[in-house]
N, C-alpha and C positions, 0 to 999 in steps of 0.2 A: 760635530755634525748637528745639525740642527733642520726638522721638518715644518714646515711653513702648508696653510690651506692658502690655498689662491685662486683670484678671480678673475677673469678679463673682462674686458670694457662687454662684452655682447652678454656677459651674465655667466659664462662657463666657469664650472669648477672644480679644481685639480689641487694635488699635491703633491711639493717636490721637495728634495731633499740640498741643503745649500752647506759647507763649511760652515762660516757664520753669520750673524745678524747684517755685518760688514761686504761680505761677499754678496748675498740676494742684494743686499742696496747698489752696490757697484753695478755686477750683472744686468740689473734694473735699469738703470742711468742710461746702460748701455744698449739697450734693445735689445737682449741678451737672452732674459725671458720668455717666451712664449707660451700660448695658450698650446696647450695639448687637442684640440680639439680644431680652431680654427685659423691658429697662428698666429690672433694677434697680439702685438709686442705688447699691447699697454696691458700687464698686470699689475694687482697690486694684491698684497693680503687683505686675505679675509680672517673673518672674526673665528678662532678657534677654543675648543677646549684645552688647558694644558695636560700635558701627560705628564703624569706624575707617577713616579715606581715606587710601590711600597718597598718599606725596609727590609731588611734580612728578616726580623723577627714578627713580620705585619701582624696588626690586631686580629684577632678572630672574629667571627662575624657572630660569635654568640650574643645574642637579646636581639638580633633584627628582626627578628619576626613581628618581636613589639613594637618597635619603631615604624616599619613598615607594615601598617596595617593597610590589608586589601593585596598583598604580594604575597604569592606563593610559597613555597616554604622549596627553601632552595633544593635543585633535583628534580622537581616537579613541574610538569604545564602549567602555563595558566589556562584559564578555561577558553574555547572561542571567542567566546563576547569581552573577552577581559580587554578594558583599553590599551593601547600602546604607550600612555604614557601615563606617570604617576604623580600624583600631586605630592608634595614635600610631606613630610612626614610630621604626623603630630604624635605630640607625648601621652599616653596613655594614661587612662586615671591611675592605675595600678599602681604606676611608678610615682614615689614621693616627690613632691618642689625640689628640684637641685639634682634629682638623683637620675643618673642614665641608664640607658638599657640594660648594661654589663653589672650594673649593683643588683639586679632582682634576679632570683636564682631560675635558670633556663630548664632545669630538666629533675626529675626523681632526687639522683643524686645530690644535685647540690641544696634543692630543697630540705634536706634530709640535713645535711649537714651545717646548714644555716639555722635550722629549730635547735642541734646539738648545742651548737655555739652560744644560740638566745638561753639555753637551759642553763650549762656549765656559768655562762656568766650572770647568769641571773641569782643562783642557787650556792657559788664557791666565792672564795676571796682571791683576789690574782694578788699574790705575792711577789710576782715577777720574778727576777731573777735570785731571790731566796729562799725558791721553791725546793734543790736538795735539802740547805737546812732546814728549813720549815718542817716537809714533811719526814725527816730524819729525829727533832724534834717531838715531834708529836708521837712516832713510832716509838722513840725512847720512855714516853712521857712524861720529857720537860715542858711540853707546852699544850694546853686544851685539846682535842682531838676536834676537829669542822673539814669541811669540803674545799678544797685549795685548788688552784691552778697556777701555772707560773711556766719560768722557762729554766732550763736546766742544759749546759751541755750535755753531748753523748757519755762522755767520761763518768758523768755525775748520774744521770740517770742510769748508769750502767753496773754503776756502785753499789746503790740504791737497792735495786733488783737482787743484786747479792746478797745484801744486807737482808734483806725481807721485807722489805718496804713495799705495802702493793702500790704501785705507780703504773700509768699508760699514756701513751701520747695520745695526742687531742691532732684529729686532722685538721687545723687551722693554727695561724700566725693569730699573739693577742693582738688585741687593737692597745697600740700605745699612743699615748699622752705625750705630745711633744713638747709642748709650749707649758 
């Protein structure tokens, strides 16, 4: 099924719902269509927006507030005098060349935990995935004692702990080097 906006020759406008692209053209041909309003046959489409249905998983609307400056913060009126329509959105100084709304941290929390992230990797060595041995290493003292991060299955961090190794997960994914 597919919905079509439409218009008749006197300016009326309606919408109706057709099988497919192939059926409104047939029905059309045919005198088929009518205006909803004064009956007459000559319709044709009018200019629409598409409807498009987000995914199972739709993006969250987290960082629109930046983007959308001069729009309410969603839940909220806008004021009386606010226009009805908005101009396209420009990019805020805040947010870097390249970077979109979703990269700057939206609220307390994530703030918080993007300085964590700027600290730990600014201040440790990311060893990456030879972060058990490393810091099993160090705890032994075959290797210098310094501030490390990396990644470690469950298993291994779990060993670790046992062992007496003081270790703690870090609430973020490292940034990996792909290329």
């Amino acid at each position: 099924m597919i919905q079509y906006a439409l218009k008749c020759a006197e300016g009326h406008r309606f919408d109706s719902w057709f099988q497919s692209a192939a059926a409104f053209d047939k029905l059309a041909a045919a005198g088929m269509v009518s205006c909803a309003q004064c009956g007459s046959c000559q319709v044709e489409k009018a200019i629409m927006a598409p409807r498009v249905r987000p995914g199972r998983k739709a993006v969250s609307p987290v960082g629109e507030a930046e983007r959308d400056q001069g729009r309410p913060a969603e839940g909220t009126k806008p004021p009386a005098s606010a226009p009805a329509t908005v101009d396209a959105p420009s990019t805020p100084a805040t947010v870097a060349p390249g970077a979109g709304a979703l990269s700057t941290p939206s609220g307390e929390m994530e703030a918080a935990v993007a300085e964590l992230r700027r600290r730990v990797e600014k201040n440790s060595d990311y060893v990456g995935k030879d972060f058990a041995s490393e810091a099993r290493a160090m705890h032994l003292g075959d290797a210098p004692e310094r501030a490390i991060h990396g990644e470690a299955k469950p298993e291994e961090a779990k060993a670790l702990i046992e062992e007496g190794v003081p270790v703690l997960p870090l609430p973020f994914l490292p940034n990996r080097k792909t290329n």
